[in-house]
Steps between C-alpha positions, in 0.01 A plus 500: 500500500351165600499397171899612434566303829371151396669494124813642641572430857789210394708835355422705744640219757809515286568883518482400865758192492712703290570782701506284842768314370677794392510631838545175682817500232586863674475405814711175505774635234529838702464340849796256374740845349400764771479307832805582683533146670429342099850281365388689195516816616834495742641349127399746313503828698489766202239671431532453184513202447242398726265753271600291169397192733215546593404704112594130358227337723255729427544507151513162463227453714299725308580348181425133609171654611414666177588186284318271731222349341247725779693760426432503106117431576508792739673749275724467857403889557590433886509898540170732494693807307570226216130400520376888538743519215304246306146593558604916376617336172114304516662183521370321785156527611406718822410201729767289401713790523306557878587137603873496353583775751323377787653114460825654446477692849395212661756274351812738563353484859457130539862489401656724694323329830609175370800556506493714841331119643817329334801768617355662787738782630771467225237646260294648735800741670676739414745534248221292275225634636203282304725649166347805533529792281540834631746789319896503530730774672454701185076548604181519368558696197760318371289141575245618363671624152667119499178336545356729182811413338496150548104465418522690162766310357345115648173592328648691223756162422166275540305646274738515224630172544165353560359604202746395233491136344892465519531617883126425614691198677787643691288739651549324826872482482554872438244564767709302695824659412379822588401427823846355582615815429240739708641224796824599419499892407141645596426280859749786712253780368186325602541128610356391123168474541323601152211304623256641740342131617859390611526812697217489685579102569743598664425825693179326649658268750821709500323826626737695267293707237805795486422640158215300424340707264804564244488095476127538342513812314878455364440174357166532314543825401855413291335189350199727409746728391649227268181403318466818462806552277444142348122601388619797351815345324348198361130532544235309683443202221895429606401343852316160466480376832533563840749156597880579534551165276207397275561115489247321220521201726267712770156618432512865557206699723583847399512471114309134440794405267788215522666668170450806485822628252319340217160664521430810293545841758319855403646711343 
């Protein structure tokens, strides 16, 4: 453990950054489309298209966070069922994989109290409510079955794109993409979360934990479900490593490679 800590505490601080700016992104984009008293929201009062505003932010919030240059040393995980994900298909070792999950709690956190400091009661009241997630009219069944949804096909699309040489690159845009359209389509099911760490950042100085545990068991069971079907579709000698985008500009902690679609894979 101590030893995991002192080689990779910089990425571990990064897993942290990355998801704390993802939230403080959240907060200020949904603060800015859901407060009643927002110019933004009084001219733009559909729900709709308030949805597809805020999906844009996120998305393109998560993509500038995945091609950051932290985010390509990290593997920009920023989400323990990715991570969990990661260390079933044995590519990230268990104490890395231990401190990826706690930084990324603590980082969603630190965001989501930044930007409660920087707000105050637009964020912190209600309709915005810390951007907390908690099931639509339609309940807990159907949240959950969107967060499953949601997870398998994220992980599933990762994966595949991940791990081929022509794609390996836009991994972060179509991760991106999708989440624009969970915002969009999937958010009145179960507020998008997908992400158990940006939950609980926000139910913890909210109060609100309605439905807590579909937004821990939904979303790392469907991305376990996805390696699943990706192990036994293309094998295990078909996942190199456990970053989103494999950049040869970054050293890499998981598989010790900058290249790694040139090196010879078992068969």
């Amino acid at each position: 453990m101590i030893s995991a800590l002192k080689r990779h505490w910089p990425e571990y601080l990064m897993e942290a950054w990355g998801l704390g700016m993802f939230m403080v992104a959240a907060g200020l984009v949904g603060t800015v489309i859901f407060y009643p008293q927002s110019p933004v929201h009084q001219a733009l009062p559909n729900p709709f298209v308030q949805r597809v505003m805020m999906g844009l932010g996120m998305g393109l919030t998560a993509m500038a966070i995945m091609y950051s240059p932290w985010g390509k040393r990290s593997g920009a995980h920023i989400n323990p069922a990715v991570t969990l994900t990661f260390y079933r298909l044995q590519k990230i070792g268990p104490w890395d994989a231990f401190f990826y999950i706690v930084f990324q709690f603590l980082g969603g956190l630190l965001g989501v109290l930044l930007v409660a400091l920087l707000l105050r009661a637009p964020f912190i009241q209600a309709p915005v409510n810390y951007v907390v997630t908690v099931p639509g009219p339609a309940g807990n069944v159907a949240a959950f079955w969107g967060e499953f949804t949601i997870a398998v096909i994220m992980m599933g699309t990762v994966l595949y794109s991940s791990n081929q040489p022509h794609l390996a690159h836009l991994t972060p845009f179509f991760a991106g993409c999708l989440i624009v359209s969970y915002v969009v389509f999937e958010s009145p099911l179960s507020g998008f979360g997908m992400n158990p760490a940006r939950t609980v950042a926000s139910a913890l100085p909210s109060g609100i934990w309605t439905a807590i545990w579909l937004y821990f068991v939904a979303p790392i069971s469907g991305m376990l479900t996805a390696a699943e079907i990706y192990l036994r579709l293309f094998g295990p000698h078909k996942i190199f490593c456990a970053k989103l985008y494999h950049d040869p500009a970054h050293q890499c902690i998981h598989c010790g490679h900058r290249i790694y679609w040139h090196r010879p894979h078992p068969r």
